[in-house]
C-alpha positions in Angstrom: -18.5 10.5 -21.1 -21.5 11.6 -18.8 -21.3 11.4 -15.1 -24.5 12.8 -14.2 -25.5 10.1 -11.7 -22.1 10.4 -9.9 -22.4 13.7 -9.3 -25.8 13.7 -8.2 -25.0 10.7 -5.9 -22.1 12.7 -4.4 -23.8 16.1 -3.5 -26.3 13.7 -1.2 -23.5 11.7 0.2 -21.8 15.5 1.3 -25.0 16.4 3.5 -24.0 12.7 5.5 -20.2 11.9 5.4 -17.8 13.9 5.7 -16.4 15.0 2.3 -18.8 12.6 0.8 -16.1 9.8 1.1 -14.8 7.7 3.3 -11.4 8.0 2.7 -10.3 11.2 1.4 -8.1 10.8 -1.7 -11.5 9.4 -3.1 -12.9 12.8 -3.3 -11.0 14.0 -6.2 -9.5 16.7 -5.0 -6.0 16.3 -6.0 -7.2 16.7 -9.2 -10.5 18.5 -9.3 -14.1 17.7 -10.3 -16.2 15.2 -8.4 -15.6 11.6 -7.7 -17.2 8.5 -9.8 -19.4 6.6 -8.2 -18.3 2.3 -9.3 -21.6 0.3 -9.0 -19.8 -2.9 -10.0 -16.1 -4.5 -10.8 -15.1 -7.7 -12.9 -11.3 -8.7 -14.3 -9.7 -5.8 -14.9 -12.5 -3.2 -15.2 -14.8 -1.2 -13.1 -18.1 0.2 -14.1 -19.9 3.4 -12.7 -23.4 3.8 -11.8 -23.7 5.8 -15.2 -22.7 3.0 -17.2 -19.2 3.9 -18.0 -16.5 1.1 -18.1 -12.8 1.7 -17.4 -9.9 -0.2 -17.2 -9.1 -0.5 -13.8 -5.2 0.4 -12.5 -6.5 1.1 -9.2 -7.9 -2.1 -8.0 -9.0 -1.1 -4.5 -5.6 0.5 -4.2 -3.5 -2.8 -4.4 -5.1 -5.8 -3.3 -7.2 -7.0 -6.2 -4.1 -8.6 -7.9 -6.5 -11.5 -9.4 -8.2 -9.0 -10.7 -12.0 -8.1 -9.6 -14.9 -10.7 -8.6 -12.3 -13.9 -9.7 -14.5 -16.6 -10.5 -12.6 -19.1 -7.7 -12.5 -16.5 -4.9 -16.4 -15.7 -5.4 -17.1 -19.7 -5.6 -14.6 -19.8 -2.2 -16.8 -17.1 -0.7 -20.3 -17.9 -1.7 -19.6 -21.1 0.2 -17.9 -19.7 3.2 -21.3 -16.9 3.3 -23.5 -19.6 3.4 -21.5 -21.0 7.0 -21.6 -17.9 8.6 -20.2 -14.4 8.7 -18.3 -14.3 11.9 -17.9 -16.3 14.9 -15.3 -14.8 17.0 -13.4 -17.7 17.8 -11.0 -19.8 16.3 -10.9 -21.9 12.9 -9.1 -24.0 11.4 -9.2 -21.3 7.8 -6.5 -18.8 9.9 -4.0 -21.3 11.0 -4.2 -22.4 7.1 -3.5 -18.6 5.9 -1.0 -17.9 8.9 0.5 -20.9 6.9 0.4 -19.8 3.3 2.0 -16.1 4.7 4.6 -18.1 6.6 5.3 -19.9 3.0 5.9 -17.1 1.3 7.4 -14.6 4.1 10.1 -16.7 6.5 10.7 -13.8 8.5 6.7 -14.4 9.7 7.7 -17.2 12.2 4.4 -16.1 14.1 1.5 -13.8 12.5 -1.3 -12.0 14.1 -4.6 -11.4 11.9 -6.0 -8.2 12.5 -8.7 -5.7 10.2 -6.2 -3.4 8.5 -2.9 -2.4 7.7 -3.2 0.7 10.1 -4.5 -2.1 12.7 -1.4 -3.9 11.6 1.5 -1.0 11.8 -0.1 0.0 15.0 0.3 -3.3 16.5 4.0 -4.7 15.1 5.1 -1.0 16.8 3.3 -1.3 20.4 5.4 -5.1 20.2 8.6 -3.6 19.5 8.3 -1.1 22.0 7.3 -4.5 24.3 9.8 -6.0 23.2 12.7 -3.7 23.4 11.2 -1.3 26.8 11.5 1.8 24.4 9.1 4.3 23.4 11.1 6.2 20.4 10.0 5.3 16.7 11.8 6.4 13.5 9.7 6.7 10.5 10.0 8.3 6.9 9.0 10.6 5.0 6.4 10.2 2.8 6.1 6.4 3.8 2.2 5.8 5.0 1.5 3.8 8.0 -2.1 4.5 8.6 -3.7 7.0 10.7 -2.9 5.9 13.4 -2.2 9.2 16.0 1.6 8.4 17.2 2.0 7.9 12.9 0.3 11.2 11.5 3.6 13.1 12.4 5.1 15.1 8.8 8.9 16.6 8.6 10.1 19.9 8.5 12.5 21.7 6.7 15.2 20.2 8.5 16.8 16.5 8.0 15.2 15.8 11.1 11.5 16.6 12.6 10.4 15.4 16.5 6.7 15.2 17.6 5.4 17.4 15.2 1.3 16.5 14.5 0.3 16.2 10.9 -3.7 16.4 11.5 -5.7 18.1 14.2 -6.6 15.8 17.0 -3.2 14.1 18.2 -2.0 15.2 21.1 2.0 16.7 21.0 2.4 13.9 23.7 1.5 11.1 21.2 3.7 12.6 18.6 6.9 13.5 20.7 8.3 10.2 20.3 8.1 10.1 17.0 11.0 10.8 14.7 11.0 11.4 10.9 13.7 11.2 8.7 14.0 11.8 4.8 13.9 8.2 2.5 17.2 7.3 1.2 19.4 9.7 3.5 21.2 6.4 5.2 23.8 9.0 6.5 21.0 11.1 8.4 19.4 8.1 10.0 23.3 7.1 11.0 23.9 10.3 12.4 20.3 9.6 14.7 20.9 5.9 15.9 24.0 6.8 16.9 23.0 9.7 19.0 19.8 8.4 20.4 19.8 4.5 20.0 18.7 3.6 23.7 15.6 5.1 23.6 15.0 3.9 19.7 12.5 0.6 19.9 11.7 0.4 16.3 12.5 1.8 12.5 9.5 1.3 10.4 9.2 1.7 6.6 7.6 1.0 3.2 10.4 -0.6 1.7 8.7 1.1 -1.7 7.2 4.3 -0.6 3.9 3.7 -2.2 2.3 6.6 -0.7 3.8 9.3 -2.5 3.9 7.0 -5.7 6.5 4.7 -6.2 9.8 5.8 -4.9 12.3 2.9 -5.1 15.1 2.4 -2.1 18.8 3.1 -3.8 21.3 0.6 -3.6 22.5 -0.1 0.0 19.8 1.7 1.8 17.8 -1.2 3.3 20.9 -3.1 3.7 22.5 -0.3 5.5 19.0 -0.2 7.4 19.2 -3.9 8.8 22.6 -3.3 9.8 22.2 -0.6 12.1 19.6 -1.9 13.3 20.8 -5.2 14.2 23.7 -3.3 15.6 22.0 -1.6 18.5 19.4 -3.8 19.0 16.3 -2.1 17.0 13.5 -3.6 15.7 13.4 -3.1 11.9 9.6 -3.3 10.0 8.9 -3.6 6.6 5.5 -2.0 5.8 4.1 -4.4 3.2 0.7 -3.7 3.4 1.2 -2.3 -0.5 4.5 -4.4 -1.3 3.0 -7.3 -0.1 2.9 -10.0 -2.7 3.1 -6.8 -5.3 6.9 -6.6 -5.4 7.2 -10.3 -6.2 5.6 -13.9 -4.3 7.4 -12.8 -1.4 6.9 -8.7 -1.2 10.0 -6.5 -0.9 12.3 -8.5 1.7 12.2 -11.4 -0.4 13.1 -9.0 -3.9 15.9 -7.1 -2.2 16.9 -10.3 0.2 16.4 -8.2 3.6 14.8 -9.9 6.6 13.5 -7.4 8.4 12.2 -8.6 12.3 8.6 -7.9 12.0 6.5 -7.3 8.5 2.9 -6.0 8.0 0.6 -7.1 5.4 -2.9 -6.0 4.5 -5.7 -6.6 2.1 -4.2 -8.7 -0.4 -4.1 -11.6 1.7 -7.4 -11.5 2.1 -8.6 -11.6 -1.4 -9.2 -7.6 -1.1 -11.8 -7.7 2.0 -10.9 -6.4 5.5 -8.1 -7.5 6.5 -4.1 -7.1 8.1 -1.8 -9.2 9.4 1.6 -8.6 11.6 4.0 -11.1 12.6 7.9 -11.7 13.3 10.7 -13.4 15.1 9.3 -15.9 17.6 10.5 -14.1 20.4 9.0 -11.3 19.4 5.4 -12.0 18.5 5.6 -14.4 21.7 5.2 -10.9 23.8 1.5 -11.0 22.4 -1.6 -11.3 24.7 -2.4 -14.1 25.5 1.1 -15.6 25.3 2.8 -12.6 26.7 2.0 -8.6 27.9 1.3 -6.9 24.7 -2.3 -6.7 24.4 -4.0 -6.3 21.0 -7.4 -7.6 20.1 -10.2 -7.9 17.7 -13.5 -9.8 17.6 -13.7 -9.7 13.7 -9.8 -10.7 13.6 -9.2 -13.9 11.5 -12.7 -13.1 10.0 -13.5 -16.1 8.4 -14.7 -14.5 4.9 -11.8 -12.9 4.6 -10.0 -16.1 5.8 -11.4 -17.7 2.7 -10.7 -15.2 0.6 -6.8 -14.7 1.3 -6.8 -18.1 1.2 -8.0 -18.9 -2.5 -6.0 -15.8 -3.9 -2.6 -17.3 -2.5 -3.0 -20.6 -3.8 -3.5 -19.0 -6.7 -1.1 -16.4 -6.8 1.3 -19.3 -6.1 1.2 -20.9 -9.1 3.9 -20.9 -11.3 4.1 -18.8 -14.0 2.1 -16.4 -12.7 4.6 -13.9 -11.6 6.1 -13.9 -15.1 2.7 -12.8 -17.0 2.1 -10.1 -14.5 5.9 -9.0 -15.3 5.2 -9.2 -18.8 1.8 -7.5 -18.9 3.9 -4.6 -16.3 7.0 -4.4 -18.9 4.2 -3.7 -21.9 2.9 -0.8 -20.0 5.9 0.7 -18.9 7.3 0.7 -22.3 3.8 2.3 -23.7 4.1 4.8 -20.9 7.4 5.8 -21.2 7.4 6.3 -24.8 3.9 8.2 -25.0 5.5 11.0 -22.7 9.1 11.0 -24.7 7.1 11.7 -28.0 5.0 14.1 -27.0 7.5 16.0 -25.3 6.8 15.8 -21.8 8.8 15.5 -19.0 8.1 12.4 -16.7 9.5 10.1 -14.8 8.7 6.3 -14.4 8.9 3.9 -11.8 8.0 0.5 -11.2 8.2 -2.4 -8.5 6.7 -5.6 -9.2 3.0 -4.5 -10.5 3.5 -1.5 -8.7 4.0 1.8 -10.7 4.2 5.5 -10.6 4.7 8.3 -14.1 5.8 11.8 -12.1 5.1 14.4 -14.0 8.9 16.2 -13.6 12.1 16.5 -15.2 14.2 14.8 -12.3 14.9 11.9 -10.6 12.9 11.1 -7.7 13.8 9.2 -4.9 11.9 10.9 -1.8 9.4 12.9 -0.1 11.0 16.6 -1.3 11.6 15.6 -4.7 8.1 13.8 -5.3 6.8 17.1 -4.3 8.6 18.5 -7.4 5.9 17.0 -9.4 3.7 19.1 -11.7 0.7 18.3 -10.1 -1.7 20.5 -12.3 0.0 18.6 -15.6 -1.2 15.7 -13.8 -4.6 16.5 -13.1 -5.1 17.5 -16.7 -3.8 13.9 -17.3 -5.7 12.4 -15.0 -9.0 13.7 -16.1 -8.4 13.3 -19.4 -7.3 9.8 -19.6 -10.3 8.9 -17.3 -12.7 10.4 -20.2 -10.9 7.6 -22.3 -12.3 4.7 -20.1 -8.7 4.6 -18.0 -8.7 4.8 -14.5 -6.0 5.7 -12.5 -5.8 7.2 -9.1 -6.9 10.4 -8.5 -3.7 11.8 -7.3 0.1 12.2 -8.5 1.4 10.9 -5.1 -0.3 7.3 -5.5 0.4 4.1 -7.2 -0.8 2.5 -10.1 -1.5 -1.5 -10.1 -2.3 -4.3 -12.7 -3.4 -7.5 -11.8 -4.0 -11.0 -13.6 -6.8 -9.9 -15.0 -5.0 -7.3 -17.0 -5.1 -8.3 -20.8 -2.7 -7.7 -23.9 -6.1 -5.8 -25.3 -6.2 -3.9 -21.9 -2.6 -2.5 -22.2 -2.9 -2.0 -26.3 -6.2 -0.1 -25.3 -4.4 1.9 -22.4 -1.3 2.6 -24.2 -3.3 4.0 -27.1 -5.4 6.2 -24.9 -1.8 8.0 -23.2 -0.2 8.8 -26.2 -3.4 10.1 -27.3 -3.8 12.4 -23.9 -0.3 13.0 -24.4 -0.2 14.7 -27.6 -3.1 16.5 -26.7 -1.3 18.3 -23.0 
């Protein structure tokens, strides 16, 4: 496989953007070479601008769960194009998604569209700090909330790290009230709400981590989370920008039956275009401007593209039966996966949520930040490169999810299956 255009393509994009990407884990270098460039997507694959096809595990990092360019949502879109981009005021289209998310996530009595799941986290935690007159978040390790400067805060050694930055640029100030506790350890975050509850407005989390992979919560965790919380009177948010509709229909709180006050979603409800969305407890989401104090805004919120978009892939993603052939299609894979490493004597370790999946390349059990760090990431760079030579692409890092979608044939899994054990044997 010859990437000669890609590489070409990237050395010009590095003398204007920074890194030659726009987002960073897209430059590779988690796992060394330089990125390909995709000049088109439909189903399950992706082609590259040198005319290399791959099946696509990726899928914009989630969203495309129909799969890419589905034949409804492009017919939905070509018509909604043809109306208008953007208007910036209101249409009928958001009150119908608002709708459809209600539907399939209770706990969303009211929902705000935004542009992003960082748009989202950032808002569902200025409103619980509305809400509850604190200024004190708890967050955990590993779990990604966008880049948001009050989020970029990493742990330390200890159980415990307070307003420590995690990229140039954010002030101490906007980091001091951050506090970051390990995944899983319920008896750490215990040990924190009890000592410093008052001044605690919100606990916010990826009920999967799907940022370092896919770490799974143990038994007890989120219900031990929800109730503390409840307890002292702190706002709990699920993170489902990635478990969103990728766990099952109704994300992560509907699979582990937690209602958490305030959920975010992202892309997925919008078909894969721009999009976010927070929402919550009536009381809550009634503190937002124009209703109530908590100002948030956006003049391509409730974009109507994306409207459509989210709109088509819901209906469609509500249809029975489909949940069950993306868990069979997911069960084939893990199977393949699983037993490619096993014969070719190679530790990993798989997990899998829903559609969502990660294979660690270690010998232990992982089930947060320190011990996803264990991971031979040099094994899996070998991996990665070499199983994207066979037309497979995955994402460019150990610490990063995998994804199928609808689209996602028996003939795709046979193919990708084949392709592993074949990389396998040959690490």
């Amino acid at each position: 496989m010859k990437w000669n255009r890609s590489h070409r393509l990237f050395k010009k994009a590095l003398e204007l953007i920074p890194g030659g990407v726009n987002s960073p884990v897209r430059a590779f270098k988690a796992v060394g070479g330089n990125p390909i460039f995709i000049e088109r997507a439909k189903g399950s694959k992706i082609y590259d601008v040198d005319g290399n096809e791959y099946i696509d595990y990726v899928l914009s990092w989630g969203p495309m769960i129909l799969g890419h360019s589905n034949p409804r949502v492009v017919k939905a879109l070509k018509s909604a194009i043809e109306k208008g981009t953007s208007y910036g005021a209101p249409t009928a289209i958001e009150t119908e998604l608002a709708g459809l998310v209600n539907k399939a996530y209770p706990s969303m009595e009211k929902i705000r569209m935004v542009n992003s799941g960082t748009e989202a986290a950032m808002s569902a935690i200025r409103t619980a700090r509305g809400f509850t007159k604190r200024d004190k978040i708890i967050k955990f390790e590993g779990c990604y909330h966008g880049h948001a400067d009050g989020l970029l805060v990493k742990a330390g050694s200890g159980a415990t790290t307070f307003g420590v930055p995690d990229s140039h640029g954010v002030p101490k100030s906007y980091a001091k009230n951050t506090i970051t506790l390990p995944f899983n350890d319920i008896d750490t975050f215990r040990k924190t709400v009890v000592a410093g509850w008052r001044e605690i407005a919100c606990v916010i989390l990826e009920p999967v981590v799907g940022n370092i992979g896919c770490v799974l919560p143990r038994p007890g965790f989120l219900e031990a989370l929800r109730k503390i919380t409840l307890k002292h009177g702190i706002v709990l948010i699920f993170d489902e920008v990635m478990t969103g509709f990728r766990v099952s229909f109704g994300g992560a709180q509907a699979y582990y039956g937690i209602k958490p006050d305030m959920t975010c979603l992202g892309k997925v409800i919008g078909g894969g275009l721009p999009v976010g969305a927070y929402g919550g407890k009536k009381e809550i989401m009634s503190l937002v401007a124009p209703e109530g104090p908590v100002y948030q805004a956006g003049t391509l919120s409730g974009n109507p593209l994306a409207m459509t978009a989210g709109i088509e892939t819901l209906r469609i993603l509500s249809k029975k039966g489909t949940y069950d052939k993306l868990s069979k299609r997911m069960q084939q894979l893990e199977e393949g996966l699983k037993d490619a490493s096993k014969k070719a004597g190679i530790k990993t370790r798989f997990y899998r949520a829903g559609t969502m999946f990660c294979t660690y390349f270690t010998g232990s059990d992982v089930y947060d930040y320190t011990t996803a760090k264990r991971s031979d990431t040099g094994l899996f760079a070998r991996f990665f490169i070499n199983i994207l030579r066979q037309g497979i692409n995955m994402a460019p890092s150990q610490f990063e999810a995998g994804f199928i979608s609808t689209a996602h044939t028996i003939k795709d899994i046979d193919k990708t299956v084949s392709s592993v054990y074949k990389v396998m044997a040959e690490l």
